[in-house]
C-alpha positions as a LaTeX table, in Angstrom:
\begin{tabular}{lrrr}
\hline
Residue & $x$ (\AA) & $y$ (\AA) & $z$ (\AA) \\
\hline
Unk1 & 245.92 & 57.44 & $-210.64$ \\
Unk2 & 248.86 & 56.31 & $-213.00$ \\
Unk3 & 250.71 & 57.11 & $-210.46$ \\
Unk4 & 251.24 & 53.33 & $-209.07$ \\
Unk5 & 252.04 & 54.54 & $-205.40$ \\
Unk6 & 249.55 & 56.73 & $-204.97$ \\
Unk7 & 247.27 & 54.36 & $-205.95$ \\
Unk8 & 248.33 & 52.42 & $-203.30$ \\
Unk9 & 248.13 & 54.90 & $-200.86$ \\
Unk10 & 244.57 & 55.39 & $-201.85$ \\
Unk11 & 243.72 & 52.18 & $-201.70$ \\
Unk12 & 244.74 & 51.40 & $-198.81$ \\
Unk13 & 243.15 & 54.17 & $-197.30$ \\
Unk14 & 239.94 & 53.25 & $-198.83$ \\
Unk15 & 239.90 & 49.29 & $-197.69$ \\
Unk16 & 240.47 & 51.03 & $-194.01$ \\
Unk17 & 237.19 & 52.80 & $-194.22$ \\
Unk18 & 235.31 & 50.36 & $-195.49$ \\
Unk19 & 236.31 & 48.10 & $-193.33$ \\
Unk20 & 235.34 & 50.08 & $-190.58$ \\
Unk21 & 231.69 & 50.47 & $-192.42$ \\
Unk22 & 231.20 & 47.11 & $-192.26$ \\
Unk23 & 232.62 & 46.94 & $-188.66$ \\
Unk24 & 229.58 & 49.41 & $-187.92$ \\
Unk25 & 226.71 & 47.86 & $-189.81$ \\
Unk26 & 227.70 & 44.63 & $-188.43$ \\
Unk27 & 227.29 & 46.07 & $-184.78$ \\
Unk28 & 223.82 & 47.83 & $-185.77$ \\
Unk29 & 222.62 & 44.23 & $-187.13$ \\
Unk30 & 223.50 & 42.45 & $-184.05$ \\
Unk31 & 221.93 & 45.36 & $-181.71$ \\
Unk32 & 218.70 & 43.23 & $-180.34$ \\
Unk33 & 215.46 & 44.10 & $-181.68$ \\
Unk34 & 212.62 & 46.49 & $-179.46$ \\
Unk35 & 210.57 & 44.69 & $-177.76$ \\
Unk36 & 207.84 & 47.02 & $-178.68$ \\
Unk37 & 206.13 & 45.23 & $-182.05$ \\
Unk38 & 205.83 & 48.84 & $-183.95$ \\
Unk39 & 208.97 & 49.42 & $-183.19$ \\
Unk40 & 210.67 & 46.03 & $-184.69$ \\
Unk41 & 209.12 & 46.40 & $-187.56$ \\
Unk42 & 210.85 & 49.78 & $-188.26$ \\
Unk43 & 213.85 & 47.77 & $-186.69$ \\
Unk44 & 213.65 & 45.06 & $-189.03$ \\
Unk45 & 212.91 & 47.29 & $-192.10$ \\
Unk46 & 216.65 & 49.25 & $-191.28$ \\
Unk47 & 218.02 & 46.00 & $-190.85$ \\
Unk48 & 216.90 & 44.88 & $-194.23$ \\
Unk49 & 218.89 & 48.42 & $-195.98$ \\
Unk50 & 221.76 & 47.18 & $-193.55$ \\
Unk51 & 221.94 & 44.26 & $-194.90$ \\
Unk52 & 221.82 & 45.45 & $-198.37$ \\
Unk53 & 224.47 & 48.23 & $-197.54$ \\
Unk54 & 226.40 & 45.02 & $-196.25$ \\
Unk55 & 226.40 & 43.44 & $-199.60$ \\
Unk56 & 227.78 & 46.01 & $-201.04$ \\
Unk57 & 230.35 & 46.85 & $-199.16$ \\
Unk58 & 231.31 & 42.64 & $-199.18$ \\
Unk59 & 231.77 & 43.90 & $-203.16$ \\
Unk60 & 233.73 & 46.73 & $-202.91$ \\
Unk61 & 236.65 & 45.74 & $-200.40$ \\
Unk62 & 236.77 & 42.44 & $-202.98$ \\
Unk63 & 237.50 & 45.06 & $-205.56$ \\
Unk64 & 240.04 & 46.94 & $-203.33$ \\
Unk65 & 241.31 & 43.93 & $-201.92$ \\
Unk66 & 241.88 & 42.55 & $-205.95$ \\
Unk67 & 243.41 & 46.08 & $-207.12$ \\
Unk68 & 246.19 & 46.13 & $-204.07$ \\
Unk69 & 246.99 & 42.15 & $-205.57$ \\
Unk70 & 246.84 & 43.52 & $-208.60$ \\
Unk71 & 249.83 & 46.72 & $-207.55$ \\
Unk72 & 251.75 & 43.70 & $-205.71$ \\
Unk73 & 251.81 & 41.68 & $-208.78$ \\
Unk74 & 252.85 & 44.32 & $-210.92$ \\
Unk75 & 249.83 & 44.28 & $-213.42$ \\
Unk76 & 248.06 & 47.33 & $-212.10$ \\
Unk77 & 246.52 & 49.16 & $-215.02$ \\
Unk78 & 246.33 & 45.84 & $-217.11$ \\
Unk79 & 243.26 & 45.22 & $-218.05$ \\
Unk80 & 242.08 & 42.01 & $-216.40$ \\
Unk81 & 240.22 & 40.81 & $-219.75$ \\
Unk82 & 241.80 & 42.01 & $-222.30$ \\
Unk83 & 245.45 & 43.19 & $-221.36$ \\
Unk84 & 245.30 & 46.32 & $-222.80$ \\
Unk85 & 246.47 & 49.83 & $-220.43$ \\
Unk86 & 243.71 & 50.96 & $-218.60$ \\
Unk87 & 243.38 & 55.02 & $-219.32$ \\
Unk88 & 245.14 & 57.00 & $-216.64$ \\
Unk89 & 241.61 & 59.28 & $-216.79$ \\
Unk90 & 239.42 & 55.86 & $-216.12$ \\
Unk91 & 242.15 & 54.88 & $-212.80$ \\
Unk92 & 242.06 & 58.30 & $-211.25$ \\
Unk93 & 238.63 & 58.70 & $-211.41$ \\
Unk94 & 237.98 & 54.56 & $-210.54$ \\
Unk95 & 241.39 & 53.24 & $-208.96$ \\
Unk96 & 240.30 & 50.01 & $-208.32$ \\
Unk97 & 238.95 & 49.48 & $-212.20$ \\
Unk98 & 239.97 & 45.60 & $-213.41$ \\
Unk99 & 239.00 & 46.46 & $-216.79$ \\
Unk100 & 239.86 & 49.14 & $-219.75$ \\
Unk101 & 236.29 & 51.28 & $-220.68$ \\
Unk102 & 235.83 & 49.07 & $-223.64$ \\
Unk103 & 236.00 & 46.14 & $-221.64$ \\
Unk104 & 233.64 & 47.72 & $-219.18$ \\
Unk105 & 231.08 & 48.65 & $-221.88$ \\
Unk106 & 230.90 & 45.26 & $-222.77$ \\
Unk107 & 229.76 & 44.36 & $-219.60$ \\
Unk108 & 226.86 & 46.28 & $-219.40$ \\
\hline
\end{tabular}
């Protein structure tokens, strides 16, 4: 997505629907437990995946939320460690990527 507006777009888009992910796990967690024992512990054993699925999503609108700063700002595409482009084949397939793939490999 070189494409700077439709990046947005997407974005956008995106941060909406994960947003509304969250909205739903949150709801499930605070859904009291069974009173029947067997049945809390399958209860607490979806709550624990929840909560996982949770985490992740806290991670993923961050990296949304950073990307749309990063369009505002002008430095979409930048690399956020080194400054080089980012590959238009690496944003359309990863729009919210901080970091060019050589960057990225370095991570790992």
């Amino acid at each position: 997505m070189a494409d700077t507006a439709a990046a947005k777009a997407y974005l956008e888009a995106q941060l909406v629907e994960l947003k509304e992910r969250q909205e739903r796990i949150a709801q499930d967690l605070a859904t009291p437990l069974n009173p029947d024992s067997s049945e809390q512990a399958v209860e607490l054993e979806d709550d624990a995946s929840l909560e996982g699925q949770a985490a992740l999503l806290v991670r993923e609108i961050a990296s949304v939320q950073r990307a749309l700063t990063r369009i505002k700002n002008g430095t979409y595409g930048e690399c956020v460690r080194c400054g080089e482009q980012i590959s238009a084949k690496r944003l359309d397939a990863r729009p919210e990527a901080a970091l060019c793939i050589r960057c990225a490999r370095q991570e790992q």
